[in-house]
N, C-alpha and C positions, 0 to 999 in steps of 0.2 A: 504494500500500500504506500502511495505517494507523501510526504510529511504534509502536514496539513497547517493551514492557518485560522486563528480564531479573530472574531471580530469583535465589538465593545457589548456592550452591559446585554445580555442578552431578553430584561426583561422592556428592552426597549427597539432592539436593534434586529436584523436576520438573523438566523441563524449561523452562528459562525463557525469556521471551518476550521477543525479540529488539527490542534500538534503533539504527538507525542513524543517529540526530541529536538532538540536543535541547537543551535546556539542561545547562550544567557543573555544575549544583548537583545537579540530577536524575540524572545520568550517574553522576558520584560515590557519590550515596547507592543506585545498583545496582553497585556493585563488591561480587564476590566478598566470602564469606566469609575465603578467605584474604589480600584486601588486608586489609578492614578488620579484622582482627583481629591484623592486623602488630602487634609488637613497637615499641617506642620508637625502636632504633636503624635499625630498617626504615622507620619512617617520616620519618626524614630526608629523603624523597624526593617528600614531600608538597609540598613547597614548589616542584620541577619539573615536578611533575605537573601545578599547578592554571594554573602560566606556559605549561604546553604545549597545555593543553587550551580555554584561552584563547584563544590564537593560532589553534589548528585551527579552535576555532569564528568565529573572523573570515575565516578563508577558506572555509570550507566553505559559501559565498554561489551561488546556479545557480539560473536559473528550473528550477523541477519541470516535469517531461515530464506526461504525464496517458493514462490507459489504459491497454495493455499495456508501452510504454514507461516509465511509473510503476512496474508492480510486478518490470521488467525490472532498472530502472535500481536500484533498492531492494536485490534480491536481490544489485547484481554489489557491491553496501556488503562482504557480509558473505564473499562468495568471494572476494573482495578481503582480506576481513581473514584468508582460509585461506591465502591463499597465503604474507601474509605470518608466520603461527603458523607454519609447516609451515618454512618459509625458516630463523626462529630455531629452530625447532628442530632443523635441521641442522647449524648453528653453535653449537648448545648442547651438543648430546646426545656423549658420549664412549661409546657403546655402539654397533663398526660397524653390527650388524645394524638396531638401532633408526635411526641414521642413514639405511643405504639404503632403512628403509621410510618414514621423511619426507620422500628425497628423492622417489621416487615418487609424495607426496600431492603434494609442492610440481607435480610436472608434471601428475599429475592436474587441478589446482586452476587451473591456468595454463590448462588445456586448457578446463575448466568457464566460466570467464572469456571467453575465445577466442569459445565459443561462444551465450554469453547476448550477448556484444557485437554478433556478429553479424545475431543478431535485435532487438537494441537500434536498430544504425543503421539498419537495414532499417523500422526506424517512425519514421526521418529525428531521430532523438536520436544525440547525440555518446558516442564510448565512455565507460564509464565508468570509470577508473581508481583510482579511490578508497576508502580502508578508512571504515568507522563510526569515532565518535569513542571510544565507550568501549572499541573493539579497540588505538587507540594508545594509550590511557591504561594501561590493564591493561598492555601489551608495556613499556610504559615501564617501570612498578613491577617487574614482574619483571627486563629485567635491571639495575635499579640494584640490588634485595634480591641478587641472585644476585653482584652488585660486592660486597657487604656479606658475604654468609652463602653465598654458592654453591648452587646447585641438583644434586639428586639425579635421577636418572632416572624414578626415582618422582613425585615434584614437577613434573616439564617433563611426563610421560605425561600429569597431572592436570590440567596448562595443556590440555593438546590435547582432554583429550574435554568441556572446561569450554566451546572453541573450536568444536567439531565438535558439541556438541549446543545450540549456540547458533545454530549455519551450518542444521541442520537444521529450526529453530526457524522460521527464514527461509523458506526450503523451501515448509515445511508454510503459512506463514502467502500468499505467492506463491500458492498452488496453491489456497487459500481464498477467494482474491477473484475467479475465477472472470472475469478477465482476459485471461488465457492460454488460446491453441486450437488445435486442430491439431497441426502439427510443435512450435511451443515450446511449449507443453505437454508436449509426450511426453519432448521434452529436458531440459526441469525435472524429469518426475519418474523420468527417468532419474539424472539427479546427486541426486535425491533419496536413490533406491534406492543410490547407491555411499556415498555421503554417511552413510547407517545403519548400510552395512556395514563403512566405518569405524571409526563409534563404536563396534561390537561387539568390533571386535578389539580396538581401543583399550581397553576395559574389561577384557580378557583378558589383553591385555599386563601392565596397571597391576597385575592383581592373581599375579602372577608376579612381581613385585617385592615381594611380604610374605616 
């Protein structure tokens, strides 16, 4: 799968188009409208951000798989970074109801993982366990801003459908390269199809909190 680029806030903007590697300079310059429009004493945290994202990119070193295992290995980037959106937001959220239904995506999303890996190894590539870089950057920013200024449920909803229409982004772009056949295919575009109906709620939620 081709690296992909995301575009700004996505509860405002298209749908943007997904990276899961690249350079830190690049990575950065597609953060959210809501990073870079942080405050002064929000961006305090620019300076762990750029030591962490650093470090990730010196490990994030693996010969690339190629074929279906390529766009397999690509997608588990970004179901990897659902699991762990949905994770923090378990730990974030002080709303029960909203909790049990993050805890749900978290096993959803485990479950989605589970099963991309299994047709991963099956094309003799090692699991994948890993998030995209700009997913730990972003998760960074938000909880040091939320150590700073605290997060409303409104603001964590907007993390998730910024996360889940970016995971979708992936999806669509997997399903584009025309790699996938058969049974993974159908499984792709099966977490596709949950994956949407997600973000819908997700948008319904968010706007229940005006």
């Amino acid at each position: 799968m081709k690296n992909n680029q995301s575009a700004a806030d996505p509860t405002t903007a298209a749908t943007p188009r997904p990276q899961g590697r690249g350079s830190l300079g690049t990575l950065l310059g597609q953060l959210p409208a809501t990073i870079k429009n942080a405050s002064t004493t929000q961006k305090i945290v620019g300076g762990t951000l750029l030591a962490a994202g650093i470090a990730l990119l010196a490990r994030q070193k693996k010969a690339a798989p190629s074929g279906p295992a390529a766009t397999l290995d690509e997608l588990l980037y970004f179901v990897n970074d659902r699991i762990e959106g949905y994770e923090r937001a378990v730990s974030t959220s002080e709303d029960p109801q909203l909790r049990g239904y993050y805890k749900q995506l978290v096993s959803q999303s485990q479950q989605f993982a589970t099963d991309l890996n299994t047709y991963l190894t099956r094309e003799g590539s090692p699991r994948e366990t890993r998030t995209t870089l700009k997913g730990k950057l972003y998760r960074t920013f938000l909880d040091a801003q939320a150590a700073v200024t605290g997060h409303s449920e409104k603001s964590l909803l907007a993390f998730n459908i910024h996360g889940e229409t970016w995971a979708l982004k992936a999806y669509e772009e997997a399903l584009a390269d025309q790699t996938l056949t058969g049974p993974v295919r159908q499984a792709v575009e099966r977490q596709q199809t949950l994956s949407q109906q997600t973000l819908e709620r997700l948008k319904k939620l968010v706007e229940k909190q005006d």
